[in-house]
C-alpha positions in Angstrom: 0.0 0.0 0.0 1.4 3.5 -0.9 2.0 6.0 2.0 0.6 9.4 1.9 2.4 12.1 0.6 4.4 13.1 3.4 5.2 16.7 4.2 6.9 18.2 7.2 6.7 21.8 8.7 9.8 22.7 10.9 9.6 26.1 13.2 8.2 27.1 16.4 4.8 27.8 17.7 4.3 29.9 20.9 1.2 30.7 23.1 -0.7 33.9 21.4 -2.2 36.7 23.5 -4.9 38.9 21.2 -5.5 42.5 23.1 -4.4 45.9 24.1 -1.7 45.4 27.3 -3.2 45.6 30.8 -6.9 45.3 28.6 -9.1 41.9 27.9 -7.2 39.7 26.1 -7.8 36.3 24.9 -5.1 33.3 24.5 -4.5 31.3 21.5 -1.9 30.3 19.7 0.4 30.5 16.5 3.8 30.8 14.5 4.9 31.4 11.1 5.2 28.0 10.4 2.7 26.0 12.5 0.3 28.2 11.0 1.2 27.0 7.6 1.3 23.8 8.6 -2.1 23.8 10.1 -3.9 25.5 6.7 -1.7 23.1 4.6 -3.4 20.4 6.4 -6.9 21.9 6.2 -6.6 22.3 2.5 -4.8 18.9 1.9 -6.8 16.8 3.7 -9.1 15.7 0.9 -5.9 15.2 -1.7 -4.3 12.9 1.1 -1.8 15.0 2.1 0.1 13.7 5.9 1.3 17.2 7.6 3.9 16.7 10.3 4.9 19.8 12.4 8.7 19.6 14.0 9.5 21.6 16.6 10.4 21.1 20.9 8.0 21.8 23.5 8.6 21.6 27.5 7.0 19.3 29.8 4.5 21.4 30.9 0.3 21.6 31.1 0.7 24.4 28.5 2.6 21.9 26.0 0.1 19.1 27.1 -2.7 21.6 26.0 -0.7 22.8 22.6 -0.6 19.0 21.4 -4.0 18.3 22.2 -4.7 21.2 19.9 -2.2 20.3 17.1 -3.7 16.6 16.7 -7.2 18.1 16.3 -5.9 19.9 13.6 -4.7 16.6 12.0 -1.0 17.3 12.4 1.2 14.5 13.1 2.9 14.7 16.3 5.8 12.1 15.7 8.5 14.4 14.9 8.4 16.7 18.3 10.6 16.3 21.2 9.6 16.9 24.9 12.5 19.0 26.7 12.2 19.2 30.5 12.3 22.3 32.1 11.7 24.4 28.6 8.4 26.1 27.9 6.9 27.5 24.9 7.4 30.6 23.9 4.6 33.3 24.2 4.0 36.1 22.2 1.1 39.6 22.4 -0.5 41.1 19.0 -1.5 44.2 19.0 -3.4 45.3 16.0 -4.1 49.2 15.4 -7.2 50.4 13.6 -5.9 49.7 9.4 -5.9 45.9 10.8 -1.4 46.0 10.9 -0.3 44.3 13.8 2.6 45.6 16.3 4.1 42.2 18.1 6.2 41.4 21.8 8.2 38.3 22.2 9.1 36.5 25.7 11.1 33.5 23.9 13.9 32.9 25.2 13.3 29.9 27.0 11.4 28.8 24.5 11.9 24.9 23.7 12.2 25.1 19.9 15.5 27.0 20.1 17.0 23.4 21.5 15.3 21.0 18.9 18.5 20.2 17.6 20.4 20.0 21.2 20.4 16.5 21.1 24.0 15.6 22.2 25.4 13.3 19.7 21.8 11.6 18.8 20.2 12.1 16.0 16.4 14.0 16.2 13.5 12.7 15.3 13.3 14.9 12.5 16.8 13.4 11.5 15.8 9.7 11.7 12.7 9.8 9.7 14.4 11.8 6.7 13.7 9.1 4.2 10.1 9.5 5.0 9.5 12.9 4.2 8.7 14.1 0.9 8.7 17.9 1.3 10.3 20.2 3.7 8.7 23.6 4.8 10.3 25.7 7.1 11.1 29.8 7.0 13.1 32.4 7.7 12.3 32.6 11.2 12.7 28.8 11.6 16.6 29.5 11.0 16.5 32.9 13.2 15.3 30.9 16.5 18.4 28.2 16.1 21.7 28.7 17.3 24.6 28.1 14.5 25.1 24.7 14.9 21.2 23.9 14.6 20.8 25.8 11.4 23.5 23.8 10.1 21.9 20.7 10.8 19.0 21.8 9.4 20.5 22.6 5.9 22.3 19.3 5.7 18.9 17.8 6.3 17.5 20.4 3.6 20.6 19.5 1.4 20.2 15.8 1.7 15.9 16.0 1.0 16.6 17.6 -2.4 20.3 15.9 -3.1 17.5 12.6 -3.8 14.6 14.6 -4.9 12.1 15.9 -2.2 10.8 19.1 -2.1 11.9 21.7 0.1 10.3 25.2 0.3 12.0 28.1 2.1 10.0 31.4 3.3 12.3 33.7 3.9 9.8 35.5 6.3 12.8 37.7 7.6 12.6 39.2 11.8 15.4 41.6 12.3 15.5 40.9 16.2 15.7 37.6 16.0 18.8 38.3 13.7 22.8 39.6 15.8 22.9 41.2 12.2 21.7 41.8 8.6 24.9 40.0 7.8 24.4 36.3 9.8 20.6 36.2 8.2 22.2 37.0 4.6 24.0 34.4 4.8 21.4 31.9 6.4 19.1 32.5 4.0 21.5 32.3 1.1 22.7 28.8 2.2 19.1 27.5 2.2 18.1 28.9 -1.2 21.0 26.7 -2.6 19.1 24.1 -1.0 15.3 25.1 -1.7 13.0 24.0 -4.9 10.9 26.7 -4.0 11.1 30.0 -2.6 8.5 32.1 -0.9 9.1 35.5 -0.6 7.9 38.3 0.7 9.0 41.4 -1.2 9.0 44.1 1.8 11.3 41.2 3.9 13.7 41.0 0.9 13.4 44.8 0.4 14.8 44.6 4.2 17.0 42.1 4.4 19.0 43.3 1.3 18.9 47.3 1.9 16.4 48.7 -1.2 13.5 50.4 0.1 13.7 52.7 -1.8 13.6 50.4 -5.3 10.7 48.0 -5.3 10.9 47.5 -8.8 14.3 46.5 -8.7 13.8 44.3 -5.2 11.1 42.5 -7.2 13.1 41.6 -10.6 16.1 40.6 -8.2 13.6 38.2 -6.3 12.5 36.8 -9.3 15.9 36.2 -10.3 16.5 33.5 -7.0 18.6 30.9 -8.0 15.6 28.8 -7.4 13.2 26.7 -10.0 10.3 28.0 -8.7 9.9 31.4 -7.1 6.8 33.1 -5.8 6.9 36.7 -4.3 4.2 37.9 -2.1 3.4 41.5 -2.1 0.5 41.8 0.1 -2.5 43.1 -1.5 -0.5 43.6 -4.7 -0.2 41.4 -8.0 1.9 38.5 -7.0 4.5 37.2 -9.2 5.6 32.9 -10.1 8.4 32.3 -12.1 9.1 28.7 -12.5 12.7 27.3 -14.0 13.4 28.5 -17.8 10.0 30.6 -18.2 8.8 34.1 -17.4 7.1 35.4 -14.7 3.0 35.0 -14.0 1.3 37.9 -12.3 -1.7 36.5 -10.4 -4.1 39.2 -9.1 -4.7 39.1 -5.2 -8.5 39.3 -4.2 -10.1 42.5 -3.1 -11.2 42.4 0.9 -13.5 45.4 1.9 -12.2 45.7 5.4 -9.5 44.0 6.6 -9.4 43.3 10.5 -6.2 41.7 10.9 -3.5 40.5 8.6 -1.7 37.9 10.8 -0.8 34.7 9.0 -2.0 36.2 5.6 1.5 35.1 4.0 1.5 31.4 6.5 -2.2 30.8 4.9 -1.0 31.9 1.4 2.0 29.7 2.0 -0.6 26.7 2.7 -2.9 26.5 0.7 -0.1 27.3 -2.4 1.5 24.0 -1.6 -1.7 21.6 -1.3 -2.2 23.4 -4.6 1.3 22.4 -6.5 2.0 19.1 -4.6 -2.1 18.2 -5.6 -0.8 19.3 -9.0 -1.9 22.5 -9.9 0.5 25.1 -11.8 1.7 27.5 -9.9 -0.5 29.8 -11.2 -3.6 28.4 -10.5 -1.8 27.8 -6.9 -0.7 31.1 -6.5 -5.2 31.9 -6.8 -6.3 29.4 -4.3 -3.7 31.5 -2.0 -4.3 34.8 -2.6 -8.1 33.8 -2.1 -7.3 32.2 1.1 -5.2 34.7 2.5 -8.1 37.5 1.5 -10.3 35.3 3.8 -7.7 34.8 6.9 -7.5 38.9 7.2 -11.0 39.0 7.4 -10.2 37.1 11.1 -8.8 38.1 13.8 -5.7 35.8 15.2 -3.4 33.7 13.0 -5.6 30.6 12.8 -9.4 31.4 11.5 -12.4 28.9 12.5 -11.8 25.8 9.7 -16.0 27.1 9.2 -14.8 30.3 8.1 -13.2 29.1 5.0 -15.2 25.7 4.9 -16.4 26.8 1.3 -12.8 26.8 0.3 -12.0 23.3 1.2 -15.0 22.1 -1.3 -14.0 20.3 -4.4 
């Protein structure tokens, strides 16, 4: 009997506080990559599709509670490790009147940052690497990981492609989480070498690589990613797909009358674009089925939306 097709989200996801400080505020939860994981698996479900998520968590109730919640959503649970003593981290959205979101961290004890502390044993992650067939992790997934981590991770990246799995790389780029502009540059350079397809978001690549003031020439330089496939997200403006050896697709976002908060609009675009392509779809018509579901995410507030709210989506 043939397995499912087998993909695996690597990152962290913390405890979410939605509010205004010292006002009501009410806990959830999210992260740049569970969130695609989570809305991968939502619209995947009906292809087949087995999402994994990878990260640590602590030995806590809080944990306890967070993997309760993660197998609900369908994810598999085989690839995270328990650390005693570590928590999750936590983070507090803010989200002023246009629906743009101001963020505060408390991570530094977070149990994702030591995924990869694993003496001279191999991870879970590690061990199952012949029985993964796609790779998604981001930007931040590298940020949170000390330097020896992040190379583990791109010799695992290195070794899913080196026989033919596909590995996807959001460069979803935090300054803070960064010493310097110059250690991310160079993180996110050795995992494009490494990546099939590259997400991008053009104001992170505008900041990462210094031209603010020259969208046009951030975007053709995007484009340009030694990559075969490339898409660059530009919020509520045209995005662009080049795949290897032909020109570039603009696919028109969809219009949203009021938008209430844009959290996870590029994690739910990153979702639902690759149950699209790995279902079979060109990246075009991929591209679409994100830009619709992303237009329906901002109409939520919090990073993951009510599986109802977007039910209609998930039809054939």
């Amino acid at each position: 009997m043939t397995r499912p097709f087998r993909v695996v989200s690597f990152g962290e996801c913390m405890l979410e506080l939605q509010g205004q400080a010292f006002g009501t505020m009410q806990q959830s939860y999210g992260g740049d990559s569970f969130n695609t994981a989570v809305y991968l698996a939502r619209c995947g479900r009906r292809k087949g599709l087995q999402v994994d998520y990878a990260t640590a968590l602590g030995d806590d109730s809080m944990s306890d509670g967070l993997l309760v919640r993660w197998h609900d959503e369908g994810l598999g649970l085989g690839l995270v490790r328990r650390i005693a003593g570590k928590l999750p981290g936590l983070y507090l959205i803010e989200v002023d009147a246009k629906g743009e979101r101001h963020f505060s961290y408390w991570r530094g004890q977070s149990a994702a940052r030591d995924y990869f502390d694993f003496g001279a044993g191999l991870t879970p992650l590690e061990t199952q690497i012949d029985n993964i067939d796609a790779l998604y992790l981001s930007g931040i997934s590298l940020a949170i990981l000390p330097p020896e981590g992040r190379e583990r991770l791109a010799e695992l990246a290195r070794r899913l492609r080196e026989r033919g799995a596909m590995v996807v790389f959001d460069n979803n780029y935090r300054p803070r989480l960064w010493r310097d502009a110059k250690d991310a540059k160079a993180a996110f350079s050795q995992m494009l070498t490494h990546a099939s397809l590259a997400l991008l978001t053009l104001d992170d690549e505008m900041a990462l690589w210094g031209d603010a003031g020259s969208p046009a020439a951030a975007l053709e330089r995007a484009l340009a990613t030694n990559c075969p496939e490339v898409v660059v997200k530009r919020g509520a403006q045209t995005t662009w797909v080049r795949s290897e050896g032909l020109a570039p697709i603009a696919v028109p976002t969809e219009p949203v009358a009021l938008v209430v908060d844009t959290t996870a609009a590029g994690d739910s675009f990153a979702g639902a674009y690759l149950a699209a392509r790995i279902s079979g779809l060109t990246p075009a018509l991929a591209a679409a089925a994100g830009n619709r579901l992303a237009a329906r995410v901002v109409q939520h507030r919090g990073a993951v939306i009510p599986v109802e709210a977007m039910a209609d989506l998930l039809r054939p």
